[in-house]
FIMISE-959825 format. One record per residue (C-alpha): residue number from 1; z, x negated, y. Coordinates in Angstrom, 2 decimals. Layout:
N
+-----+---------+---------+---------+
!   i !       w !       u !       v !
+-----+---------+---------+---------+
! NUM !       Z !       X !       Y !
...
+-----+---------+---------+---------+
% end
This chain:
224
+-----+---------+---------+---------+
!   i !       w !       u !       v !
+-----+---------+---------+---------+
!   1 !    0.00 !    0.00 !    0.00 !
!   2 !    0.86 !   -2.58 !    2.19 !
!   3 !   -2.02 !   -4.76 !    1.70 !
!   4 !   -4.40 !   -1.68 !    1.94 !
!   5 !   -2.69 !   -0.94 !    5.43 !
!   6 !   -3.06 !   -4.49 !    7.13 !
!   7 !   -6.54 !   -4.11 !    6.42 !
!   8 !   -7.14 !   -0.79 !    8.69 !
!   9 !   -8.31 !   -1.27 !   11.98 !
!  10 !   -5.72 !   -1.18 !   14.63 !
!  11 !   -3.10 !   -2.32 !   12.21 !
!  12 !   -4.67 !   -5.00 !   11.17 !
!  13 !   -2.33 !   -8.28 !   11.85 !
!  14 !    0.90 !   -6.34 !   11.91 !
!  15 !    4.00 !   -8.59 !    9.65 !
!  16 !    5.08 !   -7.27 !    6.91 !
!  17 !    8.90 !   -6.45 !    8.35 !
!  18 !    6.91 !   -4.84 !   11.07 !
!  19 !    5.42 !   -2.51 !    8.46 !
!  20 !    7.89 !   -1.65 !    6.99 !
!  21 !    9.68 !   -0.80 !    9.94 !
!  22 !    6.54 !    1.39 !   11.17 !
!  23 !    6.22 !    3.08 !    7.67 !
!  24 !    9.92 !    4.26 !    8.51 !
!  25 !    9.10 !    5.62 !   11.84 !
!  26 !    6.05 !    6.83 !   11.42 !
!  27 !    4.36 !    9.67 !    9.21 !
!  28 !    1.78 !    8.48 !    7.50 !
!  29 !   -0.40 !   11.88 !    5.87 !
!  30 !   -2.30 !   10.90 !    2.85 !
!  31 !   -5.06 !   13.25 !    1.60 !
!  32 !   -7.05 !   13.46 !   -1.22 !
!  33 !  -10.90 !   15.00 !   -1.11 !
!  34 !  -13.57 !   15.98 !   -3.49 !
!  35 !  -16.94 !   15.26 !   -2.75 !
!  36 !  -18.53 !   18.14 !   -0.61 !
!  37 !  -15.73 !   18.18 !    1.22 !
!  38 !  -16.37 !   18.32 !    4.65 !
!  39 !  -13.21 !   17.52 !    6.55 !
!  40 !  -13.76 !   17.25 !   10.23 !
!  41 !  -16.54 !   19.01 !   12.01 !
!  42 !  -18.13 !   17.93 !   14.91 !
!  43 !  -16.30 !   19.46 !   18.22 !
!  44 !  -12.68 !   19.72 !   16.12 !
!  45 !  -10.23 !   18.62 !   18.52 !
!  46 !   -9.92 !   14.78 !   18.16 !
!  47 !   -5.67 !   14.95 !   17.68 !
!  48 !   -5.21 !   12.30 !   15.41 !
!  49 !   -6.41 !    8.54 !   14.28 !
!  50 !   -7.92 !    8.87 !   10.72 !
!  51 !   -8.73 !    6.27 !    8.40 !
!  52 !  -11.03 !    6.91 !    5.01 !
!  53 !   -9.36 !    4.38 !    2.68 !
!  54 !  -11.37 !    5.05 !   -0.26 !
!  55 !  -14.52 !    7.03 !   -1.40 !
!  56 !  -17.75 !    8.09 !    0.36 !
!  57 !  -18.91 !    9.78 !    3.66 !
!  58 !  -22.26 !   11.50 !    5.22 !
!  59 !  -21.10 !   11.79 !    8.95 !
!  60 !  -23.65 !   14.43 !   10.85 !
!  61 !  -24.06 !   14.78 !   14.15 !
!  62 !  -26.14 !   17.62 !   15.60 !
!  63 !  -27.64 !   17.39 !   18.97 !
!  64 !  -26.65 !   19.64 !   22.29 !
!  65 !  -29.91 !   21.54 !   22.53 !
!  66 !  -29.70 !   22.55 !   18.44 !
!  67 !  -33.22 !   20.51 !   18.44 !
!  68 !  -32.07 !   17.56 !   15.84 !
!  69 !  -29.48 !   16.46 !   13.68 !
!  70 !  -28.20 !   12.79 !   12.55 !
!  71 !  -26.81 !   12.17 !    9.12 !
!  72 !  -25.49 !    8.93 !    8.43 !
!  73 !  -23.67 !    7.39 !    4.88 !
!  74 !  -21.05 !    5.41 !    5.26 !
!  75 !  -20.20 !    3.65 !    2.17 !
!  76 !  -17.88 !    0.45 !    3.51 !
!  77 !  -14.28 !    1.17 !    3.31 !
!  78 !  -11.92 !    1.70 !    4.88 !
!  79 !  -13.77 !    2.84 !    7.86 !
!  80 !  -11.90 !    4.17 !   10.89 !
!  81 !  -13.50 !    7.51 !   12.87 !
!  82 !  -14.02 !    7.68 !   16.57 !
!  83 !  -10.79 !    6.56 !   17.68 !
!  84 !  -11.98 !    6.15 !   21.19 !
!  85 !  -12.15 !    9.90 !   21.55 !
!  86 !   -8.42 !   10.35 !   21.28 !
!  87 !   -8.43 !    9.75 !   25.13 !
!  88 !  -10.65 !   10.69 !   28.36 !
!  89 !  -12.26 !   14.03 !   29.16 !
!  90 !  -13.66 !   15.72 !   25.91 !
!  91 !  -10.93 !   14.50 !   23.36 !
!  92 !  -13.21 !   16.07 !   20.81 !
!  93 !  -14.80 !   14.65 !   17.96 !
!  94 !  -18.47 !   14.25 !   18.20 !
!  95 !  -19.83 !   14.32 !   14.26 !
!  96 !  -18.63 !   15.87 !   11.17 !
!  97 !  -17.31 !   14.48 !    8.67 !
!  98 !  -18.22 !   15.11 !    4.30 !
!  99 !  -17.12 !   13.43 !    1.45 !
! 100 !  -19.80 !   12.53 !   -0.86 !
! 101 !  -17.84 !   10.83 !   -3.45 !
! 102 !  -13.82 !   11.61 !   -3.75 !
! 103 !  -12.02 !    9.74 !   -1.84 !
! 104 !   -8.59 !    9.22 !    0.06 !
! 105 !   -8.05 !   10.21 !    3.90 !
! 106 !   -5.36 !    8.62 !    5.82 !
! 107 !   -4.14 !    9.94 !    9.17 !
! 108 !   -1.60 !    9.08 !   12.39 !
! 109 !   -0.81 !   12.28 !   14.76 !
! 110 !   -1.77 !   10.64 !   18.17 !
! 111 !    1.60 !   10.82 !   19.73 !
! 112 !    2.89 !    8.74 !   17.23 !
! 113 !    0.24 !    6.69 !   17.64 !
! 114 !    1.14 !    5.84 !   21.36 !
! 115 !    4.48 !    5.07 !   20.21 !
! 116 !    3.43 !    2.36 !   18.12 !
! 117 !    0.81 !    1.50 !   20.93 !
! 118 !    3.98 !    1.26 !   23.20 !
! 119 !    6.20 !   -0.65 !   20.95 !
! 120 !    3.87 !   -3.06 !   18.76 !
! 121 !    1.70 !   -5.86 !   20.79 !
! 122 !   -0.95 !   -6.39 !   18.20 !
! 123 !   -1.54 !   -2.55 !   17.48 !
! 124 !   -1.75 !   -2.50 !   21.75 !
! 125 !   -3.92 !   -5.33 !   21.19 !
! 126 !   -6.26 !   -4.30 !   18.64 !
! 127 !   -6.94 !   -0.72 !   20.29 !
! 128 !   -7.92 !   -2.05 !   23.58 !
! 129 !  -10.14 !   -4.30 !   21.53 !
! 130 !  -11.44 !   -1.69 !   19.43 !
! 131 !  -12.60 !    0.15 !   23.11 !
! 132 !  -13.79 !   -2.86 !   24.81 !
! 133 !  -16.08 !   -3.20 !   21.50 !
! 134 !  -17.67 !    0.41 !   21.99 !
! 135 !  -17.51 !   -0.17 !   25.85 !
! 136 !  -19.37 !   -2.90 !   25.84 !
! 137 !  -22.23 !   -1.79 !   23.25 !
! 138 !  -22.54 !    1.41 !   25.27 !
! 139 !  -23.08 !   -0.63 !   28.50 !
! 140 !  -25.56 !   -3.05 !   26.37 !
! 141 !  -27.62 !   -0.30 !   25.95 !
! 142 !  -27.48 !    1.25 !   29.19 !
! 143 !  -28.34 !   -2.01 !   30.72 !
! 144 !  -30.76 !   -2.90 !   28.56 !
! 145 !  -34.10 !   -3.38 !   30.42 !
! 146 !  -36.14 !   -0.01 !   29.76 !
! 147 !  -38.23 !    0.54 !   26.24 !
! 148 !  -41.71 !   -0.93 !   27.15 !
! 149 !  -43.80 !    0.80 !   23.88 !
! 150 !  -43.37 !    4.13 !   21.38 !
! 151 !  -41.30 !    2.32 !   19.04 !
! 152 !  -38.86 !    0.70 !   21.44 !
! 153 !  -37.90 !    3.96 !   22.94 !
! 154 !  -37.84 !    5.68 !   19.54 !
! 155 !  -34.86 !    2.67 !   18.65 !
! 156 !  -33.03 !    3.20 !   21.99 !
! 157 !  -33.01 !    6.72 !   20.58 !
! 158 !  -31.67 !    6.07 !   17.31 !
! 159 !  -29.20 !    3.48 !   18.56 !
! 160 !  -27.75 !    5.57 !   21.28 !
! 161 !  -27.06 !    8.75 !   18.54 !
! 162 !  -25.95 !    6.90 !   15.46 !
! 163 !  -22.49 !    5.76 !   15.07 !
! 164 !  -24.19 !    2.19 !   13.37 !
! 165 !  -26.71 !    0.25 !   13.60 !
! 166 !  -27.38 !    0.10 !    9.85 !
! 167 !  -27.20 !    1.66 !    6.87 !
! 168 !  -28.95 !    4.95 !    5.65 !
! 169 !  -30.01 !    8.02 !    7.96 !
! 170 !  -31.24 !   11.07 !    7.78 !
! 171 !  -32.63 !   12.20 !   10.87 !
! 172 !  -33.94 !   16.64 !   10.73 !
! 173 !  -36.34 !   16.51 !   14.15 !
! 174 !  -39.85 !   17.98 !   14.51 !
! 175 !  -42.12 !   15.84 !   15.86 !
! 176 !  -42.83 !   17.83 !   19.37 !
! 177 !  -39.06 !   17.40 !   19.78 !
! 178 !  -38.45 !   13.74 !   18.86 !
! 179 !  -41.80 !   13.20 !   21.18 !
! 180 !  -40.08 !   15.02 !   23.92 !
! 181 !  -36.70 !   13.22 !   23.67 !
! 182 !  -38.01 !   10.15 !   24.04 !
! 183 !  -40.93 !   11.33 !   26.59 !
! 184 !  -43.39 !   10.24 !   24.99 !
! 185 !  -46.67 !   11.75 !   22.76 !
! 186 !  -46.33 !   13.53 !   19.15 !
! 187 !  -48.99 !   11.45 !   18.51 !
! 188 !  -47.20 !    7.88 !   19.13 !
! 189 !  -44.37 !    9.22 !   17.94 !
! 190 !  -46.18 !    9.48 !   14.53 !
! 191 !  -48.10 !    6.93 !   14.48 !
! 192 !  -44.32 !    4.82 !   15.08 !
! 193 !  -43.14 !    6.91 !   12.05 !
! 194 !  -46.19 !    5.90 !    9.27 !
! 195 !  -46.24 !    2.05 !   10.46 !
! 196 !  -41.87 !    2.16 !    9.56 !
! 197 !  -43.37 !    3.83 !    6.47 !
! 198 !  -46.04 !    1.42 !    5.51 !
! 199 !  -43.62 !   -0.75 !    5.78 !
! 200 !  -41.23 !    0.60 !    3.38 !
! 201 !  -38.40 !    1.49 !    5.74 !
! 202 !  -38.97 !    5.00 !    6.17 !
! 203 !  -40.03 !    8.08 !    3.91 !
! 204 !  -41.35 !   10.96 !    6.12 !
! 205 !  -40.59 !   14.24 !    4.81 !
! 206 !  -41.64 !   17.81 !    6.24 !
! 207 !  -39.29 !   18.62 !    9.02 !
! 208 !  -37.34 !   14.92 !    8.50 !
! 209 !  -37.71 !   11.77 !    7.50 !
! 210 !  -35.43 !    9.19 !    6.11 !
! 211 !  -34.80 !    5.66 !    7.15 !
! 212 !  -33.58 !    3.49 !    4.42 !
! 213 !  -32.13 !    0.93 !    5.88 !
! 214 !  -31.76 !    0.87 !    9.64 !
! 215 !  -31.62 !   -2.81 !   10.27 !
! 216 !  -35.02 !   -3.06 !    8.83 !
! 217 !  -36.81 !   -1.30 !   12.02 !
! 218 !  -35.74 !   -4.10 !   14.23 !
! 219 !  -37.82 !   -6.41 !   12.16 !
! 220 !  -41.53 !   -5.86 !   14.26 !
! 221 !  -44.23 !   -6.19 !   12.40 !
! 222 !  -48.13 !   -6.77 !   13.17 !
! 223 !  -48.86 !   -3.31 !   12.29 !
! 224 !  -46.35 !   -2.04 !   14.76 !
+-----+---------+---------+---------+
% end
């Protein structure tokens, strides 16, 4: 137990007297899920840091105007979910959540959370690290100079509504939408599409298409 907590995010570093001590003060809620599962979903009040410790997830995100939604899989535990939206304006969180392999859920109400914010340096610590970290990726792509071609704005699109960089999505979108989100032509939007397909990155399906890998779209190729 202990060993699986100084792994998580945010406690990672903590001493082991100071674990135990925090253990004592603190109530830690353990959960078990099935797979299909879905535990959070997207606009549940965000009330409390949770942790998946074990298992599978397919997070989904759907977007404002109903136009699109986002699946990603995220397979690398444990794996700690938007913690940054405990705070600020919204305090909402912005996917849902599904198991799709059982797994185990760990959470910390948030007031107890700032208690051990308040009284531990290195869980202090690690959260403000954890927010410079999505801080200063968001700025990175705001401030990023401006897509030049089809398939640059189509990857400031995917990297500015996926929670990673990587992994597997599954993105539901028709094309006069996706073309219109990233103001540009159904026509270069597809033509963006089949050269990711031809080279093996992406299967196109009718009304979605898959990317495999996401790291593999950064890699530009002559056909591209």
């Amino acid at each position: 137990m202990f060993t699986t907590l100084q792994e998580l995010p945010i406690l990672m570093g903590m001493g082991k007297q100071d674990m135990l001590r925090m253990v004592e003060l603190v109530k830690l809620d353990f959960k078990k899920y099935s797979a299909g599962t879905t535990f959070i979903t997207q606009g549940d009040r965000c009330d409390r840091l949770i942790y998946v410790l074990s298992g599978e997830v397919c997070t989904e995100r759907r977007g404002d105007s109903g136009s699109w939604i986002i699946s990603e899989y995220l397979t690398n535990t444990p794996v700690m979910l938007e913690a940054e939206n405990l705070w600020g304006m919204s305090q909402r969180f912005l996917h849902s959540y599904t198991m799709t392999a059982d797994g185990g859920v760990c959470s910390i109400e948030k007031q107890q959370l700032g208690s051990l914010i308040a009284n531990y340096d290195v869980v202090r610590t690690n959260m403000l690290g954890y927010i410079c970290n999505k801080l200063e990726r968001t700025r990175k792509l705001l401030f990023s100079p401006p897509p030049t071609d089809s398939r640059e704005k189509l990857l400031k699109w995917l990297q500015i509504n996926c929670l990673t960089t990587s992994g597997k999505k599954v993105v539901h979108v028709r094309m006069d939408d996706l073309a219109a989100l990233i103001a540009d032509t159904r026509l270069n939007v597809s033509r963006v599409l089949n050269a990711w397909k031809d080279q093996g990155a992406v299967e196109i399906k009718r009304g979605f298409f898959v990317i495999k890998d996401m790291e593999q779209l950064f890699v530009k190729k002559e056909t591209l």
